[in-house]
N, C-alpha and C positions, 0 to 999 in steps of 0.2 A: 550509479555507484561511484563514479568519481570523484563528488561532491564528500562522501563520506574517506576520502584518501589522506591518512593521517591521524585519525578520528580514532581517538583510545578510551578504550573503557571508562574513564574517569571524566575527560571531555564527551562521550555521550549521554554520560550521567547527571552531567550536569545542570541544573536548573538555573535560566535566569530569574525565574519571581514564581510566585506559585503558583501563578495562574495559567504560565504555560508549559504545552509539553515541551521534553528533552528529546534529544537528537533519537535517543535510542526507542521512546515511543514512537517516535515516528516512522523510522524504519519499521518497527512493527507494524504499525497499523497500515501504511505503505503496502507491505507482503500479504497483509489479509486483503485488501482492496485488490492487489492481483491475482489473489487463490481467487477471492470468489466471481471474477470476472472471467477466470479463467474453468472454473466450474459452469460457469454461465456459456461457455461457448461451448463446453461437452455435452450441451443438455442438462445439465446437473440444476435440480432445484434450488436458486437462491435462498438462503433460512434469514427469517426474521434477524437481522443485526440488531444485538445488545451494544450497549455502547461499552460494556464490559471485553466485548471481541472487538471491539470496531478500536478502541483502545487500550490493546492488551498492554498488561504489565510487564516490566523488564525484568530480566534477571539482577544476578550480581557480580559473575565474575569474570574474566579476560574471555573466558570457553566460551560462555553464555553470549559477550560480544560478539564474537568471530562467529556462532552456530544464526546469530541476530540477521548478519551481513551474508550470514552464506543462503539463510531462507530468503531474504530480499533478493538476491542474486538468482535463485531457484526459479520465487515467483514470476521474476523477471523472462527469463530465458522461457521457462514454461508458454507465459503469458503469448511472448514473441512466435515462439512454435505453433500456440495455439491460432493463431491470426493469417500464417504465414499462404496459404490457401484460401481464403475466405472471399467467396463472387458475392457479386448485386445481390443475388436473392436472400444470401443467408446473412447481409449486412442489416437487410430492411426486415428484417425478420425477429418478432416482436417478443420480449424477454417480457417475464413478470416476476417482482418480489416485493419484500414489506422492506424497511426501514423501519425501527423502533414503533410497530405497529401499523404503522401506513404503509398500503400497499399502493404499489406504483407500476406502470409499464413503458416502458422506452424499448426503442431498435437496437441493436448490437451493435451500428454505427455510434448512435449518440452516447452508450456504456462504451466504448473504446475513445470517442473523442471525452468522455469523460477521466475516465483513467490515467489518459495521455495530463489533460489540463489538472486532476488531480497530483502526479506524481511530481508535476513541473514545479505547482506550488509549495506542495513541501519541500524540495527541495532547494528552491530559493529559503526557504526559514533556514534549513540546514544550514545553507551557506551564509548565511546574515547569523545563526548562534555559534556557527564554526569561528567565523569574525572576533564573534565578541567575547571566548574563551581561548586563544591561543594565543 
């Protein structure tokens, strides 16, 4: 969350080129990554990701911001509760889901050391498009 400190409606809106996402996609798709990791630790069946979910659409307005940052905050904290117990057995203990049709199985180790290496990289972009709009 720190990385997004500062960071207004209009600067997460913003696009450098079209080809890539804005601040404020990424938070989103960020907070889905830790609903569903964090669904993944309650037992919860992983669902086939659309790339439609996997990169939701932003809002428009200051609300829509702030509601952006408070779900990432959510997932976050959730995510963190979810983990905060978790022994040997239940790390190696093997998850299954699809990905835009391919299904896959990994440990709940490797989906947490994912998530971790996932959230790290977006957020370095953050902070390299935070750069290059203020």
């Amino acid at each position: 969350m720190y990385v997004l400190k500062g960071v207004d409606k209009v600067q997460a809106s913003e696009r450098p080129t079209d080809s890539r996402h804005i601040i404020w996609e990424m938070v989103n798709h960020c907070s889905y990554w830790m609903e569903a990791v964090t669904k993944a630790l309650h037992s919860e069946k992983i669902p086939d990701i659309k790339s439609t979910e996997d990169w939701p659409k932003m809002r428009k307005t200051d609300e829509d911001w702030t509601k952006a940052q408070d779900r990432l905050r959510k997932a976050y904290e959730e995510l963190v509760e979810s983990i905060k117990d978790l022994n040997e057995t239940r790390l190696t203990q093997k998850v299954h889901g699809s990905f835009k049709g391919r299904s896959y199985t990994t440990t709940f180790r490797k989906m947490l050391h994912g998530i971790s290496g996932h959230n790290t990289y977006h957020a370095g972009q953050v902070a390299i498009l935070k750069k290059s709009i203020t």
